[in-house]
N, C-alpha and C positions, 0 to 999 in steps of 0.2 A: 710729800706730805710729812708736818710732821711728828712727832711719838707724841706729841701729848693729841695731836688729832686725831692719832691712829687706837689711842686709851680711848678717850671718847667714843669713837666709831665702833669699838669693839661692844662697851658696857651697851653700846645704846642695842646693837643687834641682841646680844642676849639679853639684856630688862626688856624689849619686845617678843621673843620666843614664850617668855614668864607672863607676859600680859595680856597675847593672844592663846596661851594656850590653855587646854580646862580645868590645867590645877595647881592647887597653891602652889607657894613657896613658900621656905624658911629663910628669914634675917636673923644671922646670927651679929648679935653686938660685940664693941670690943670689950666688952665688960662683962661677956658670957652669958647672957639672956636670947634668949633663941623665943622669936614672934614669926607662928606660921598664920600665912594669910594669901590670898588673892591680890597679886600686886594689880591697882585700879591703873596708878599714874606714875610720871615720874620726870624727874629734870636735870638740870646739872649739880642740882645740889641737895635734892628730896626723891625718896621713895613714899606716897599714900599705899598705904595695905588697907584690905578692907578685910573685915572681920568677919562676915554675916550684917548684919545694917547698919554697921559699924565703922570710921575710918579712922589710918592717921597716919597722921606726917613722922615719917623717921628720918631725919639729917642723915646727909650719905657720912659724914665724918664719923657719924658715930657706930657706922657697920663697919664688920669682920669679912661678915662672908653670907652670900646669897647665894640657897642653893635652891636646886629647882626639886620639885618633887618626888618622889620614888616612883618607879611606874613598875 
């Protein structure tokens, strides 16, 4: 398999722990802006966050760092 299959296979199991489980998360941008929210969706190249009845599209290019909630 190879690395760049094995990057994929990785984000995808964790952006699913974040999507199945009960609570937010935070996107941190590389531009310093931190959006906590319910990750709804996501793909190869988008995270949807939903906000309360709210959603949106954030381009993976333009995140830092996704982290999962405090518990």
């Amino acid at each position: 398999m190879s690395t760049d299959v094995k990057a994929v296979n990785l984000q995808n199991r964790f952006l699913d722990k974040l999507c199945q489980g009960p609570g937010p998360a935070t996107i941190r941008l590389i531009q310093g802006a931190e959006i906590t929210g319910k990750i709804a969706a996501y793909d190869n190249y988008v995270i949807v966050l939903r906000q309360g009845d709210k959603e949106q599209m954030i381009f993976k290019h333009a995140i830092s760092a996704v982290l999962p909630a405090a518990t």
